[in-house]
C-alpha positions as CSV (number, residue, x, y, z in Angstrom):
1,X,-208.2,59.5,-13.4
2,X,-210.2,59.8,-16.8
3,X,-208.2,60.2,-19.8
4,X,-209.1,64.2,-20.3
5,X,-207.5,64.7,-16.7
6,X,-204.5,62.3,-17.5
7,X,-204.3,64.6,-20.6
8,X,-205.0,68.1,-18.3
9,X,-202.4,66.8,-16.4
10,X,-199.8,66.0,-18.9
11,X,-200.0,69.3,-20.2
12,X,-199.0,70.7,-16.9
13,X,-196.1,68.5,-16.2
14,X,-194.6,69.3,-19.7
15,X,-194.2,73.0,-18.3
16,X,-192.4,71.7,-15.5
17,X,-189.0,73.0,-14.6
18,X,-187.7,69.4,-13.8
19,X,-186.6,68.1,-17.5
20,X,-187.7,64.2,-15.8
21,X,-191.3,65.7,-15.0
22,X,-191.3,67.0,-18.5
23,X,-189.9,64.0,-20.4
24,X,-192.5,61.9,-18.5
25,X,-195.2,63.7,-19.2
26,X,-194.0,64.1,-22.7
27,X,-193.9,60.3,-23.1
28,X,-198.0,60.2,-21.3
29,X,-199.4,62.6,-23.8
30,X,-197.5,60.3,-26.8
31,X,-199.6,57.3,-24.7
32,X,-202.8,59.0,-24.3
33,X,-203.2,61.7,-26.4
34,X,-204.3,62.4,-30.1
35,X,-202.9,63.8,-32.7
36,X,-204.5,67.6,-31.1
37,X,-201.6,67.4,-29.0
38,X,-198.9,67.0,-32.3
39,X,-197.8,70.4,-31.7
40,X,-197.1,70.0,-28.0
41,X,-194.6,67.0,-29.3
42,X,-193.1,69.1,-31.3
43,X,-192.5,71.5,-29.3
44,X,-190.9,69.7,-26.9
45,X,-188.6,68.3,-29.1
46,X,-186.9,71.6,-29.0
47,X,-186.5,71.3,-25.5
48,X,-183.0,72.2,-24.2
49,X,-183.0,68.6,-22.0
50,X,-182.1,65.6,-24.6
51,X,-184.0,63.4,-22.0
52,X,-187.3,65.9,-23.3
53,X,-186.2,65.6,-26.7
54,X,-185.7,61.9,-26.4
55,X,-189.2,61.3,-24.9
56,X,-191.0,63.5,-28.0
57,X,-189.3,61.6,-30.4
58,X,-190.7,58.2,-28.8
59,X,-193.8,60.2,-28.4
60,X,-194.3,61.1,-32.2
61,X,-193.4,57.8,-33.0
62,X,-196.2,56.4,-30.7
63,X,-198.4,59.1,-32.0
64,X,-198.8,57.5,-35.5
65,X,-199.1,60.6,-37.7
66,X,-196.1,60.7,-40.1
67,X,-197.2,64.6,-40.9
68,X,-196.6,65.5,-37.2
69,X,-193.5,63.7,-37.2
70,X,-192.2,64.3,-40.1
71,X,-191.1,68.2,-39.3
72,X,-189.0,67.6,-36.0
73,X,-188.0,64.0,-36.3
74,X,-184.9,64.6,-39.1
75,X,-183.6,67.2,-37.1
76,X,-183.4,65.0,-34.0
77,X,-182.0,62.5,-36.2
78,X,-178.7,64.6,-36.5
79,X,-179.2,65.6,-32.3
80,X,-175.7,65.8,-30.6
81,X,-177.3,63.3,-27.9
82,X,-176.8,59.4,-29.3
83,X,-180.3,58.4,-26.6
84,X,-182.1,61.1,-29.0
85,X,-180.9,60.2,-32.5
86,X,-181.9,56.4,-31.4
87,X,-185.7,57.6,-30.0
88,X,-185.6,60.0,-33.7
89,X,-185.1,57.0,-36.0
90,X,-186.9,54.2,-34.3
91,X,-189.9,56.1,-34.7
92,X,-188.9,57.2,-38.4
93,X,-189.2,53.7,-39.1
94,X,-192.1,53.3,-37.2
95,X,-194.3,55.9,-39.1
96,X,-192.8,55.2,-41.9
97,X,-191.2,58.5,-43.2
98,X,-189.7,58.6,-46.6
99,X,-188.4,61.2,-49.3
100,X,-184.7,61.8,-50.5
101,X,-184.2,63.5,-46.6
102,X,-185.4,60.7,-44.8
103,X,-182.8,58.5,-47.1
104,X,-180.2,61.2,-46.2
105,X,-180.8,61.2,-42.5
106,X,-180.1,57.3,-42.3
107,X,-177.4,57.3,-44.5
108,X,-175.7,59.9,-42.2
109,X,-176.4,57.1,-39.3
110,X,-174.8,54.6,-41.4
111,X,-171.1,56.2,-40.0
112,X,-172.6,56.9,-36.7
113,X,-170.2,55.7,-33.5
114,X,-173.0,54.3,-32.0
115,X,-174.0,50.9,-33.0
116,X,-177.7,51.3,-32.1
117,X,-177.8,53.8,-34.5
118,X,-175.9,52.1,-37.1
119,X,-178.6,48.9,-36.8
120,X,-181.2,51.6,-36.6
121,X,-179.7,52.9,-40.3
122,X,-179.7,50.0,-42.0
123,X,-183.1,49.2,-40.8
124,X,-184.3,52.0,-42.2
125,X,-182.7,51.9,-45.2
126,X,-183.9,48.5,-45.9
127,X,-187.6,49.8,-44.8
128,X,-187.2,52.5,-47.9
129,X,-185.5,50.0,-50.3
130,X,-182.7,52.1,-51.1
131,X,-178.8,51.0,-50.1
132,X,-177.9,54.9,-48.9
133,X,-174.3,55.4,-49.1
134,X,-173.2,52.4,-50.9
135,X,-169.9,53.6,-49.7
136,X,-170.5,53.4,-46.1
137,X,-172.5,50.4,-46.7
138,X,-170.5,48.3,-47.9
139,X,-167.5,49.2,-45.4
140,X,-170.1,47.8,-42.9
141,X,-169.2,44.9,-43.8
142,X,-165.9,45.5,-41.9
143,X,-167.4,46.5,-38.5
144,X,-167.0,44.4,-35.4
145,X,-170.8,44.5,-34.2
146,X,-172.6,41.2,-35.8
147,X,-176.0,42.7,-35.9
148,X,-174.2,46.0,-37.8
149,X,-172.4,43.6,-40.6
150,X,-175.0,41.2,-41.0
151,X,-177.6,43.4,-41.4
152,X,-175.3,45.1,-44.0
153,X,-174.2,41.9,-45.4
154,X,-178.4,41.5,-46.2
155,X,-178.5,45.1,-47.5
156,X,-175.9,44.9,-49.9
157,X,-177.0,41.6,-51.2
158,X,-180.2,42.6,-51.5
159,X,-178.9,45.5,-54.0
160,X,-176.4,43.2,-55.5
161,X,-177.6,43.8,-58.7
162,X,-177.0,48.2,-58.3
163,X,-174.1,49.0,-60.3
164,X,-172.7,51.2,-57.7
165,X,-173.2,48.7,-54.8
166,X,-171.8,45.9,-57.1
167,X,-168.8,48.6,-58.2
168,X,-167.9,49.3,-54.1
169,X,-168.5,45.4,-53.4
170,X,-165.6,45.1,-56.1
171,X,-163.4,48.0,-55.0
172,X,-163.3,46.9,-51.2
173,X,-162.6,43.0,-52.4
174,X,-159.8,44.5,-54.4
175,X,-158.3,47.3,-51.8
176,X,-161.0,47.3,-48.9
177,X,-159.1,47.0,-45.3
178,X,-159.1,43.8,-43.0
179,X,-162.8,42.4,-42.8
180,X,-164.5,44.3,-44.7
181,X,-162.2,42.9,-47.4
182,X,-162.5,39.4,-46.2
183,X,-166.5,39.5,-46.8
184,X,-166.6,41.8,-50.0
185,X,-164.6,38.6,-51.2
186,X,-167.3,36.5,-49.7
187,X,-170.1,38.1,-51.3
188,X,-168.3,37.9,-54.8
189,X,-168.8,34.4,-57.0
190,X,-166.2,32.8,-58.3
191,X,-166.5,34.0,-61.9
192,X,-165.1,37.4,-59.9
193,X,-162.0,35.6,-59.4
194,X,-160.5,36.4,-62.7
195,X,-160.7,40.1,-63.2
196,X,-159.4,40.0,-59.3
197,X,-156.6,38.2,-59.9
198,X,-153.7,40.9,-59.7
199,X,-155.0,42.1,-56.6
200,X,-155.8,38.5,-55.1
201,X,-151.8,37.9,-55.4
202,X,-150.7,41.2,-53.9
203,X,-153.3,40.6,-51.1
204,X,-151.1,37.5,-50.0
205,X,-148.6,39.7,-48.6
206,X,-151.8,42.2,-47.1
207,X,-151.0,42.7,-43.5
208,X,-154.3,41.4,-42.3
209,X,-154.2,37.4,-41.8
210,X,-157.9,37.4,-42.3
211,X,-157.1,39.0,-45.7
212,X,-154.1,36.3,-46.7
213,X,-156.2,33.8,-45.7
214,X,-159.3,34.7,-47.8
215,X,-157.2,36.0,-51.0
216,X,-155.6,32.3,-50.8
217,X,-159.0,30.4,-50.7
218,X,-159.6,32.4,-54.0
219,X,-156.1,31.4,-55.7
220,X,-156.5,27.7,-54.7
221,X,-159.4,27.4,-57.2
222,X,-156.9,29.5,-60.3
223,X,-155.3,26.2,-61.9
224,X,-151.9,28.2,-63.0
225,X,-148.7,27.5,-62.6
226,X,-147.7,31.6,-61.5
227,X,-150.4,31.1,-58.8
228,X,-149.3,28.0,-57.6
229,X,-145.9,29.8,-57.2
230,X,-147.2,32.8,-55.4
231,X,-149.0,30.5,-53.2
232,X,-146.0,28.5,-52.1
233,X,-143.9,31.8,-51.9
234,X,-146.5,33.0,-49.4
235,X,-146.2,30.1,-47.5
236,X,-142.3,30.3,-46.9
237,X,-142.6,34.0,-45.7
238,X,-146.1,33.6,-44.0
239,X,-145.8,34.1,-40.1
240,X,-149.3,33.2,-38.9
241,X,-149.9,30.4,-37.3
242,X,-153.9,29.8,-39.1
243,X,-153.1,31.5,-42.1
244,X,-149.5,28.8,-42.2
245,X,-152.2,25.7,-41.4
246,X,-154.5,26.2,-44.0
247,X,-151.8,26.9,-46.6
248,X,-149.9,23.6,-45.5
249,X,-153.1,21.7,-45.7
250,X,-154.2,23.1,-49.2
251,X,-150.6,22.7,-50.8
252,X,-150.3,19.7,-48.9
253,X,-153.2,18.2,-50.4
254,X,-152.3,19.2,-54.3
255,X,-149.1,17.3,-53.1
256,X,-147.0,20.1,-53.7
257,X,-143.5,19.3,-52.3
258,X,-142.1,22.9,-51.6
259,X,-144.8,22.7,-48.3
260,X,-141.2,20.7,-46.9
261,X,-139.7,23.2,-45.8
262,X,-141.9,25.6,-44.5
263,X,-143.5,22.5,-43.0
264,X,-140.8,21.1,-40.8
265,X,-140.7,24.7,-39.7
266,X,-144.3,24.7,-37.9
267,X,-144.3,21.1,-37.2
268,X,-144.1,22.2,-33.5
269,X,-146.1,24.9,-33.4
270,X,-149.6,24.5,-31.4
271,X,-152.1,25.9,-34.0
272,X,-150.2,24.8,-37.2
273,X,-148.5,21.6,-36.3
274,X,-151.1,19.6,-37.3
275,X,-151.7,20.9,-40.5
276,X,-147.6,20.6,-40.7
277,X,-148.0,17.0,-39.9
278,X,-150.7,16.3,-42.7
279,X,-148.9,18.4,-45.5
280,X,-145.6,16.7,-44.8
281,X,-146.5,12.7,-44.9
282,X,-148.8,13.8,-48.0
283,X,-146.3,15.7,-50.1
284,X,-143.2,14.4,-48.7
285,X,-143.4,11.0,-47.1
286,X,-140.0,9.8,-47.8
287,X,-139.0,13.4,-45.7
288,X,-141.9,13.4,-43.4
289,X,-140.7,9.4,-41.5
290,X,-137.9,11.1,-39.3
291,X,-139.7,14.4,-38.4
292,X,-142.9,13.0,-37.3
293,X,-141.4,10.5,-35.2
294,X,-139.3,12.7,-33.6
295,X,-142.5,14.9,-33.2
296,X,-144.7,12.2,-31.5
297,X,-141.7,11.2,-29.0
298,X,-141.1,14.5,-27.8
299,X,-143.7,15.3,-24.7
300,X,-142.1,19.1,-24.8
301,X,-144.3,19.5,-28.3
302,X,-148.0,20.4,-28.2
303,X,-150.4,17.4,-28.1
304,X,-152.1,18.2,-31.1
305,X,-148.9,18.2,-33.5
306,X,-148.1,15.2,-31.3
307,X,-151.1,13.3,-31.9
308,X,-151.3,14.6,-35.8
309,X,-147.8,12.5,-35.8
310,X,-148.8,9.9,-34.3
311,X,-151.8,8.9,-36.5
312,X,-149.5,9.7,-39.6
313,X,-146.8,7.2,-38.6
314,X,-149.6,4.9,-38.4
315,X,-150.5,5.4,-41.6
316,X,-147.2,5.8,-43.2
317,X,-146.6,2.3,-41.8
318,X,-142.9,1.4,-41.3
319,X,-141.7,-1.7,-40.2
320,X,-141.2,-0.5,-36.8
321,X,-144.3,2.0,-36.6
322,X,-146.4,-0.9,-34.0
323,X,-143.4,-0.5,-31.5
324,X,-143.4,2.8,-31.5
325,X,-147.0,3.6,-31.1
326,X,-147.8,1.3,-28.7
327,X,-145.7,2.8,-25.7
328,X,-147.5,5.7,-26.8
329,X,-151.0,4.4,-25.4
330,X,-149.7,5.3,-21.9
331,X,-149.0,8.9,-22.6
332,X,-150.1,11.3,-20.0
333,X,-151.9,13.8,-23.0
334,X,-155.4,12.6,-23.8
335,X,-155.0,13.7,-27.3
336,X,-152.0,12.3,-27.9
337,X,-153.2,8.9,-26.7
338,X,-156.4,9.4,-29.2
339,X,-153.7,10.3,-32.1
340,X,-152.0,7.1,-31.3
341,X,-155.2,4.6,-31.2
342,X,-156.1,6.3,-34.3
343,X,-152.6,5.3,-36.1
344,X,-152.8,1.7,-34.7
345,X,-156.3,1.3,-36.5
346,X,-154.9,2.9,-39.8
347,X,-151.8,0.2,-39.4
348,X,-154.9,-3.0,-38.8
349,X,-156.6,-1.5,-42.4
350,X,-153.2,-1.4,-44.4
351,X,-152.9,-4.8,-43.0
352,X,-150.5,-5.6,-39.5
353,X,-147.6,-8.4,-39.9
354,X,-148.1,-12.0,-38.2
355,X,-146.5,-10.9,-35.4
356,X,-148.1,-7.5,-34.6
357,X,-151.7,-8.6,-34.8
358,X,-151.7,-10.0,-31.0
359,X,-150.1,-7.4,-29.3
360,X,-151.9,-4.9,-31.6
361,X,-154.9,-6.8,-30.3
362,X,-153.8,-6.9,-27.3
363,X,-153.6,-2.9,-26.4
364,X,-156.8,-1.7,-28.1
365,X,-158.8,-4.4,-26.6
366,X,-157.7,-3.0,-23.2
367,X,-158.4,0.3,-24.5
368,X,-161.8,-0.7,-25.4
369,X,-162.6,-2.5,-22.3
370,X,-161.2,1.2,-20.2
371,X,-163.9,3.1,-21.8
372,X,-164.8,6.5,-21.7
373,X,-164.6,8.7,-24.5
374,X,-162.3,6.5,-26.6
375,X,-164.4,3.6,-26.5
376,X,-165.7,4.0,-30.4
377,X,-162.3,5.3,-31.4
378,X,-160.7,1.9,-30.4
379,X,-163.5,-0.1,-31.1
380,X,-162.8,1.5,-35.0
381,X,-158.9,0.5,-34.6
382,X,-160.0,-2.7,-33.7
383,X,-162.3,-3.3,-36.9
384,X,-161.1,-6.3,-38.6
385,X,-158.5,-7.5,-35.9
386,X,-159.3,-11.4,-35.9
387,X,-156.9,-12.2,-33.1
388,X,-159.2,-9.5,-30.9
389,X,-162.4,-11.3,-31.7
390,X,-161.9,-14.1,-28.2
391,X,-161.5,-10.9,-25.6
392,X,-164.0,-9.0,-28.0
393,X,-166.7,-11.5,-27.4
394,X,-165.6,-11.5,-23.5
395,X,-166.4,-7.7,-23.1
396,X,-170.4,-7.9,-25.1
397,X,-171.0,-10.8,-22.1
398,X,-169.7,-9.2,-19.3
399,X,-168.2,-5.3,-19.5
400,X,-170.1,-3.2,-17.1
401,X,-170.2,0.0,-19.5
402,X,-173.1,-0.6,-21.5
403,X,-171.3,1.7,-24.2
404,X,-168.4,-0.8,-24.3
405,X,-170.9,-3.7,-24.3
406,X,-172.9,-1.9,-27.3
407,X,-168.9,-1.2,-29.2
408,X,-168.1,-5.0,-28.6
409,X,-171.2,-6.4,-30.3
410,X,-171.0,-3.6,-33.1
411,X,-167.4,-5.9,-33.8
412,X,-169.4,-9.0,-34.7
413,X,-170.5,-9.7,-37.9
414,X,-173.1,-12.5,-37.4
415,X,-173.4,-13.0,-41.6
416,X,-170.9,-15.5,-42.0
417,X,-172.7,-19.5,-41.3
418,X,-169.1,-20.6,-41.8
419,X,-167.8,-19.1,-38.7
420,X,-168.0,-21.3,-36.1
421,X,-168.6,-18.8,-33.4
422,X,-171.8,-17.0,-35.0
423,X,-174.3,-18.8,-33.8
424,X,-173.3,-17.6,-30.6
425,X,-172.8,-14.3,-31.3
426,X,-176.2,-13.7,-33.1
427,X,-177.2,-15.2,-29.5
428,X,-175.6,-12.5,-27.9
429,X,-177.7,-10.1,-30.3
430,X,-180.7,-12.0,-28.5
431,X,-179.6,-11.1,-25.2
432,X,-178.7,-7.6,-26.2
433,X,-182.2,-6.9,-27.4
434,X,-183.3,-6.9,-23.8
435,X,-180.5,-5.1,-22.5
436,X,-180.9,-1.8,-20.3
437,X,-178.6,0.1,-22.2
438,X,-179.8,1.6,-25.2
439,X,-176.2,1.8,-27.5
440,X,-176.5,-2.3,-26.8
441,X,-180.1,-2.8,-27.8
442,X,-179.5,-0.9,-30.8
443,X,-176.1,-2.6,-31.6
444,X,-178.2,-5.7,-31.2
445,X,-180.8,-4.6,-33.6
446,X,-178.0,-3.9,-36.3
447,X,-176.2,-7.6,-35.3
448,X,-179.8,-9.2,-35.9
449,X,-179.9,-6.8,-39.7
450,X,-177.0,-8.6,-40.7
451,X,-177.6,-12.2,-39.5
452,X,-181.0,-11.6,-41.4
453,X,-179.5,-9.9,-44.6
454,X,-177.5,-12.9,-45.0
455,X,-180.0,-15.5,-44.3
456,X,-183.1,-14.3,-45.2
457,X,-184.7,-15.3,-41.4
458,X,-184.4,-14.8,-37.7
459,X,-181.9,-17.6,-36.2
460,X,-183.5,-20.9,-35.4
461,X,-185.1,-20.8,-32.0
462,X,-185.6,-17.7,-31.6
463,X,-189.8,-17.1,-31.5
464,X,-189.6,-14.8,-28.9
465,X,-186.9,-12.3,-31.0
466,X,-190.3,-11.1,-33.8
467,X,-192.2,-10.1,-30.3
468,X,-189.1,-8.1,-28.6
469,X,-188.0,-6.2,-31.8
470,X,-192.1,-5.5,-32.3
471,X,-191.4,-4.1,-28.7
472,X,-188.7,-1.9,-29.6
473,X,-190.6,0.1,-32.7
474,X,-192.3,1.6,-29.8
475,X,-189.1,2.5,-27.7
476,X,-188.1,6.2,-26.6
477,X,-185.1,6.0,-29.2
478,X,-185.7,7.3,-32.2
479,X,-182.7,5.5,-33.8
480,X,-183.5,2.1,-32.1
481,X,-187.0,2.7,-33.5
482,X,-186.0,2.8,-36.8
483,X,-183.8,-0.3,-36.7
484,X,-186.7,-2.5,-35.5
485,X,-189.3,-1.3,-37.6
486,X,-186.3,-1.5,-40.7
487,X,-185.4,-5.3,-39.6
488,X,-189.3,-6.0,-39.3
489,X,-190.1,-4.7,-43.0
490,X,-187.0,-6.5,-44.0
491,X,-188.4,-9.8,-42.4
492,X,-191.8,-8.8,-43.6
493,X,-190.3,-8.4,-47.5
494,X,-188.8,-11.5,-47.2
């Protein structure tokens, strides 16, 4: 069929008495036609079916004459029918329309209940560089679509500079509801915070816990005494669990011993218990001993309080802190057991009594040689643990995880001539080089760095090590490549 019957045709259907017929046809003569057949469009955008009115808005749009389009497409704009507004301002965009009623018609579609038309708005908006209703707008910034707020989000900083978008982004950061408060405050920089300030400490008592929480990341950076206060006072009345957590950990961190209380409060709670754990042993250690191990012990608590308590006793030391934690490797919680590995290795840096070190050495050398996702966690306890070094050296010969091979070489210095066992670990860097696994060949590559940063050379005897790290700079590891090449250059320098 030649386009003039396709066109004879269309004009037919569009008379049908099945609105379908006459939508498609619409939608052919918006394909096919020219812009003769403008005043066909638009008058079948006047057709009692929204499905005809939807199909001569995508029609107009296709047809590419803003003139045409221009006279039907605001109306439809404002149609009771959401799949007709949507058709309407897609192709207002799309030819381009403009003028202080084509500004009006999308700023009406910024409050529109359907999100497609609220994207379609701002798009349009942004298309005629004006923000609309700054009002609206800005209380985009509150709505629960992504593509809605962060599209509005990029509108309102683009007009950051307007007084009246700047004067709404102010308003809503002082009064705004819930999220639309939480990113007005967002948008704001800090040199806001001060003419803010009254309603910053009123907002800590807002009843949105996105609000509290974002009014308090404000006040932490006001270095006054009345804020501090206000801060603390929230904190005592606050009921949320992640609004209580990062209040703990920011009052916790200024060392601010009224977080006691409030602390001890959510030491068992799931979400805040950690936070609890951290505030307590930093502003209150002396308090903090008998809660946290009370905490770790009890299997009714959460693991993640429990294993927050854990790695705190660790590093609160105690004379008994090893003999507690070291039961605690066999707990039946994953996390807690990761908590606990993580408190033996802070109790190995602070530096373990004689007669810890072996049976410290001991447990996380059987936790290394387990493996599985703890591997590097222990192997980082064990950093430093002389007594380990014997079943350390055991595990780079002969583990069959290459990961716990890689983690056991990774423990080796190879830099000190006066150790009497060097030589035959840098031998085991040799080996490693060859190795299947690639965590071990890269291990052994870092082994070889320091041997050679502290000598100057390859180890005697070892002609054949320049030609296998040569071989690596060429290996499918990116990271492994590096290494060689590094050590070669270093060698090369040298």
């Amino acid at each position: 069929m030649g386009a003039d019957h396709q066109i004879a045709f269309f004009l037919r259907e569009s008379q049908a008495p099945d609105p379908e017929r006459r939508a498609a046809a619409v939608k052919g003569l918006g394909r096919t036609g020219g812009a003769g057949y403008a005043s066909v469009l638009t008058e079948a955008a006047r057709d009692p079916a929204p499905s005809v009115r939807a199909a001569a808005a995508l029609a107009l749009g296709r047809l590419g004459t803003p003139e045409a389009g221009g006279e039907v497409l605001l109306p439809l704009m404002q149609d009771a029918y959401p799949r007709v507004r949507r058709r309407a301002s897609v192709a207002a965009i799309r030819l381009g329309l403009q003028g202080p009623a084509v500004t009006q018609a999308f700023a009406r579609l910024l409050s529109d209940p359907d999100h497609h038309l609220r994207i379609n708005a701002l798009d349009g908006l942004d298309a005629l560089g004006v923000p609309g209703d700054v009002t609206t707008l800005v209380g985009l910034l509150g709505d629960p679509d992504c593509t809605v707020w962060g599209r509005a989000r990029s509108l309102v900083q683009r007009f950051r500079d307007d007084a009246a978008v700047r004067a709404e982004v102010i308003r809503t950061a002082r009064q705004g509801p819930g999220t639309a408060r939480v990113r007005a405050l967002d948008l704001l920089p800090d040199r806001c915070t001060e003419q803010l300030l009254d309603s910053l400490l009123t907002g800590l008592s807002d009843p949105s816990p996105d609000v509290r929480k974002a009014v308090a990341r404000r006040l932490f950076d006001v270095a006054r005494p009345e804020t501090r206060d206000a801060l603390a006072a929230a904190l005592r009345t606050e009921r949320d669990p992640e609004v209580a957590a990062y209040l703990l950990r920011r009052l916790g961190d200024l060392g601010d011993e009224r977080v006691t209380g409030p602390a001890v409060r959510w030491l068992r709670d799931p979400e805040a218990g950690a936070s609890a754990v951290s505030a307590l042993a930093e502003a209150a250690p002396a308090t903090a001993a008998a809660h946290l191990r009370e905490v770790m012990a009890d299997r009714t608590v959460h693991p993640g309080p429990r294993a927050a308590a854990a790695t705190a006793v660790g590093a609160g030391g105690g004379w008994d802190a090893v003999w507690l934690l070291l039961p605690l490797l066999d707990d039946p919680e994953d996390e807690v057991r990761a908590g606990v590995i993580d408190g033996l290795g802070e109790l190995v840096e602070n530096g373990l009594r004689l007669w810890e070190r072996h049976p410290v050495a001991w447990a996380l050398v059987a936790r290394l040689a387990a493996g599985g996702q703890h591997t590097w966690r222990a192997r980082n306890a064990l950093d430093g643990l002389t007594q380990a070094l014997p079943a350390v050296r055991r595990l780079a010969d002969g583990a069959a995880s290459g990961e716990v091979r890689a983690a056991a070489l990774s423990l080796l210095d190879g830099d000190d001539e006066t150790d009497e066992h060097v030589h035959d670990d840098v031998r085991r860097f040799l080996r490693g080089l060859d190795d299947p696994h690639e965590p071990v060949r890269y291990e052994a590559v870092l082994g070889l760095e320091r041997w050679v940063a502290a000598t100057g050379t390859l180890p005697p005897g070892s002609e054949e090590a320049h030609r296998r790290l040569t071989a690596l700079t060429t290996d499918a590891s990116h990271r492994l490549r590096h290494a060689a090449t590094s050590l070669l250059e270093a060698l090369d320098t040298d």
